[in-house]
C-alpha positions, 0 to 999 in steps of 0.5 A, spaced: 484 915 620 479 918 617 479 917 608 477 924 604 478 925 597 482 931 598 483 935 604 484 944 604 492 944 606 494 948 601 496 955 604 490 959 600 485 955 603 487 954 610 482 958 614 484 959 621 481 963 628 485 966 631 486 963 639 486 970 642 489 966 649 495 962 646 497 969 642 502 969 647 504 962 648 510 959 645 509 951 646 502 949 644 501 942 647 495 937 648 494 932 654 489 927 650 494 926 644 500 928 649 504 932 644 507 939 645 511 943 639 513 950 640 510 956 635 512 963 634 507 967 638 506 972 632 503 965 627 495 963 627 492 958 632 486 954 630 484 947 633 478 942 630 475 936 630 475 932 622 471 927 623 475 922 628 481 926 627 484 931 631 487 937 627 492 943 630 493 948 624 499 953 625 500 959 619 505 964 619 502 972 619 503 973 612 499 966 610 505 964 607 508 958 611 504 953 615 505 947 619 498 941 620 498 936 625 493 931 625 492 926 630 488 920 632 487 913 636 490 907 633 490 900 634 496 896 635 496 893 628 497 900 625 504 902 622 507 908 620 508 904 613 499 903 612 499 910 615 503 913 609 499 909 604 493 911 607 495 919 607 499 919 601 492 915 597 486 920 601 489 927 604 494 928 598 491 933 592 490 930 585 497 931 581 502 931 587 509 929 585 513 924 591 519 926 591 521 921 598 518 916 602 524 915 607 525 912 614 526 918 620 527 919 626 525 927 629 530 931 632 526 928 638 528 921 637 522 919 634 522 914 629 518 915 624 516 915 616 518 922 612 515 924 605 517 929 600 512 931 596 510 937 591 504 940 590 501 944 584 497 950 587 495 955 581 501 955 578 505 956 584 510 949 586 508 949 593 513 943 597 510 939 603 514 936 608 511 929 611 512 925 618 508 920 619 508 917 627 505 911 630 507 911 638 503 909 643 496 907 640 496 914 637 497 916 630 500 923 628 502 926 621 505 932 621 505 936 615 510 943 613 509 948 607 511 952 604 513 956 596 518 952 593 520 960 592 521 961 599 525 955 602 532 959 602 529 965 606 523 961 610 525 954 610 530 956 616 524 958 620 519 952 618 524 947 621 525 950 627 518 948 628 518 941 627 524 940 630 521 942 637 516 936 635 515 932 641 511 926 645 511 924 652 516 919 655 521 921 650 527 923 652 532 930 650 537 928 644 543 927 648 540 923 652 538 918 647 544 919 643 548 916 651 543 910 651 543 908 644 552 908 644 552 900 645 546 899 640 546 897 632 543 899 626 541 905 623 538 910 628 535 917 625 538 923 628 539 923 636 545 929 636 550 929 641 558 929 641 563 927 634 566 921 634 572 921 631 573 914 630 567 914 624 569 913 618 566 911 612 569 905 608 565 904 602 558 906 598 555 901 593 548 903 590 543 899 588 535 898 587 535 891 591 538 889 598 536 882 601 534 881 609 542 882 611 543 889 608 547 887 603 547 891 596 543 886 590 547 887 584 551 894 585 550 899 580 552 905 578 546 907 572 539 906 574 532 907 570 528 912 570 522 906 573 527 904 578 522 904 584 527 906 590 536 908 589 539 905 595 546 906 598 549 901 602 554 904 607 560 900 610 563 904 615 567 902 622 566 908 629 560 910 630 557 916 630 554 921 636 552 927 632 549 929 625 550 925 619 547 930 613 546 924 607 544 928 600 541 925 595 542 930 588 540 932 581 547 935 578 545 937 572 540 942 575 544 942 581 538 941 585 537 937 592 532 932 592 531 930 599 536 931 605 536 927 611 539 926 617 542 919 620 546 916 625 550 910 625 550 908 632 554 901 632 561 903 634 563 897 632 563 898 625 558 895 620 554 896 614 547 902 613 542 903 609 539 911 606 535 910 600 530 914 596 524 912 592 522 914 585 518 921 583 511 919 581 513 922 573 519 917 574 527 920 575 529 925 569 534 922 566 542 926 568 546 926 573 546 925 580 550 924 587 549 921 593 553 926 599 555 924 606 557 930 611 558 932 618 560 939 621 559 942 614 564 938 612 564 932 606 566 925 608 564 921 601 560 923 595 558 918 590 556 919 583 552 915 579 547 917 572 539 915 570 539 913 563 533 910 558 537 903 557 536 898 553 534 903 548 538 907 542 541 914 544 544 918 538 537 921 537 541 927 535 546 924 530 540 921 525 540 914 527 535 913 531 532 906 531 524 907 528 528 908 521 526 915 520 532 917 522 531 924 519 526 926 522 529 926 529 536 929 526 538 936 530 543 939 534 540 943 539 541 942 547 538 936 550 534 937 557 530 934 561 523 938 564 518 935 567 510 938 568 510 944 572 516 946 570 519 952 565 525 952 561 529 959 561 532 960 554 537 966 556 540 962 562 539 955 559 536 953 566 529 948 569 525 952 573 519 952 577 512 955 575 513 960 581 520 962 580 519 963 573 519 970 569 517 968 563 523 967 559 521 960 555 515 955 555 511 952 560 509 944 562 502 944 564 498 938 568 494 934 562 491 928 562 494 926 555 499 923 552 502 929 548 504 934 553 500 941 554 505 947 554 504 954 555 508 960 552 508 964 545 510 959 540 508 955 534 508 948 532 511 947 525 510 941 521 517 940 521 520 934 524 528 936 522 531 940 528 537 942 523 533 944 518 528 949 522 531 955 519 524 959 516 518 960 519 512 966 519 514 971 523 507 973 524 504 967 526 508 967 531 506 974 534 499 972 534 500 967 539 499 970 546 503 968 552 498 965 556 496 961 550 497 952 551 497 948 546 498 941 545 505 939 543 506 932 539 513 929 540 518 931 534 515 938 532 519 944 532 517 949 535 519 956 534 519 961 540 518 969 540 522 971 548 519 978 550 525 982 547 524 980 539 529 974 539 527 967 537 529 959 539 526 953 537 524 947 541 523 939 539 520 935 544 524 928 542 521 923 548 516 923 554 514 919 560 508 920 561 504 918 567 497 918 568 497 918 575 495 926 576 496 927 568 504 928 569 509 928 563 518 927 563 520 930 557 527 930 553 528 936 549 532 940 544 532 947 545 537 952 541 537 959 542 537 964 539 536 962 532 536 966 525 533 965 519 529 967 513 523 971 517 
């Protein structure tokens, strides 16, 4: 597989021809490579050589979501692990967030590797959704993109898609779910029939399991640095039909991957699901890991990312470097990562392509002092409290696209579009210098009022 530094992806710059004699079919396939995938008749065509690849692009009418497929011959030391590392390190453009890296198996019964990743295109949070494929001496990527704005009205669509993946010699779903009935393990989706006998007995999370599956030091509360979460499943049964595990951020009620799997063992036994570290480290909060099957909830369990080790009681005045006042405040705690938004009406994280304008904006900066974006100012103020008096006029002077740099513990007093003020404080960030990212706790408060 051929190495590039960057590779055109995004939707903007996917630059089709147009196949006048397949605007009429639905299934695209190639005999060398010996895939088939089924596209609307109404999306792009275009197929080309890059390098040593063979590359399939398929775009919607309306340019807004995409799928790419890139193929290539493979020696038989290659894995879908090395081809991961190879994709993420060479294909991926600068400042993409890993939100997963997990094992998979595509709806046609392939076992492969799928990643979850986001990616900043102008300001617009586009997700990109990754099957890494090694079968046959052959290797695959199948890419999926689309808005983050547009997953509730097109994500529907785009899965469809990659759903109707498929290689030669794989059988129909049903048919492996039959073969794979007396098999052990944990197997990707493979459909079928409900069993009513599976039932799961326990959940313990840790970030290590050893070679027999069994959690390493069960806990419920993790860092913001733990490389993978894993859920180790105990259950008794099997299951023939989709079981949908969810891994999610409560705090903004958020999904961050869903995955589909099946446990296959009718005997019982015990599964592993995980899920790896975002390149900017978890945000620190609320999470739970959801277990479901016909639309109905078998288990959940909660658990919480928290800075251990460290002091805690940053609003109370005592935090552990001795200048206790400075960091005094009484605002809301959130969590707000780079290339996101906080609403200061409905007190709520966004995307920069969902957001209105209704608060400031974290931009990529290759400092460790987050770049924000919005009509504010920084005060010399390090007290949260006493943050009631600020220049009224110098706040109207700054423009809306203006960006500053904004240094930990400093009030920020904010002008919204309607006149109304709040103010802001920055108290920790993790910053990872790795696409210039930060994850920011911070104090908001809104509104405010004082002598202007």
């Amino acid at each position: 597989m051929k190495k590039y530094q960057i590779i055109s992806i995004s939707l903007v710059t996917l630059l089709l021809v147009i196949l006048s004699s397949n605007l009429n079919a639905q299934w695209q396939q190639d005999s060398k490579f010996g895939f088939k995938i089924k596209i609307p008749s109404s999306w792009n065509k275009n197929s080309y050589m890059d390098g040593t690849d063979k590359v399939w692009d398929y775009m919607s009418a309306d340019e807004n979501i995409a799928i790419q497929l890139r193929a290539f011959e493979a020696g038989p030391e290659f894995t879908t692990a090395l081809l991961a590392q190879v994709y993420e390190e060479s294909m991926l453009p600068a400042g993409t967030k890993k939100l997963s890296l997990n094992e998979h198996t595509t709806a046609t019964g392939i076992p492969c590797k799928k990643g979850v990743y986001l990616i900043d295109y102008n300001g617009t949070e586009v997700g990109l959704s990754a099957l890494y494929i090694v079968q046959n001496n052959k290797g695959y990527v199948l890419t999926a993109l689309i808005p983050s704005s547009m997953i509730q009205q097109r994500g529907e669509e785009l899965k469809q898609v990659v759903k109707s993946f498929t290689l030669e010699g794989f059988a129909s779903p049903t048919h492996i779910a039959n073969q794979n009935k007396k098999s052990s393990g944990l197997s990707g989706l493979t459909g079928g029939m409900a069993t009513s006998s599976f039932k799961i007995t326990g959940i313990k999370l840790s970030n290590r399991v050893d070679a027999n599956n069994n959690a390493i030091n069960p806990t419920t509360n993790f860092n913001p640095q733990t490389s993978e979460i894993f859920a180790v499943v105990a259950y008794t049964g099997g299951t023939q039909k989709d079981l949908i595990v969810s891994w999610i951020f409560t705090d903004w009620n958020r999904t961050i991957s869903s995955d589909t799997y099946n446990f296959t063992d009718n005997k019982g036994g015990t599964g592993v699901v995980s899920i790896t570290k975002p390149n900017a480290g978890w945000p620190v909060g609320s999470y739970s890991v959801k277990f479901e099957m016909d639309s109905k909830v078998m288990r959940e369990l909660s658990f919480t990312v928290s800075e251990q080790n460290s002091n805690n009681d940053i609003f109370s005045g005592s935090a552990s470097d001795g200048n206790s006042s400075s960091r005094s405040g009484s605002g809301n705690q959130i969590i707000i990562t780079t290339h996101q938004a906080y609403n200061f009406k409905t007190g709520s994280v966004e995307s920069l392509a969902a957001s209105t304008g209704g608060g400031f904006a974290i931009f990529s900066n290759c400092d460790k002092q987050p770049e924000v974006g919005g009509k504010f100012i920084v005060t010399n103020n390090s007290n949260f409290n006493s943050s009631a008096s600020w220049n009224k006029t110098s706040v109207a002077n700054v423009g809306r696209s203006d960006r500053k740099i904004v240094p930990i513990n400093r009030v920020c007093i904010f002008q919204l579009r309607d006149g109304s003020y709040a103010k802001f404080m920055f108290v920790k960030s993790n910053y990872n210098p790795d696409g210039c990212t930060h994850s920011l706790t911070c104090i908001v408060e809104y509104p405010i009022y004082g002598n202007r």
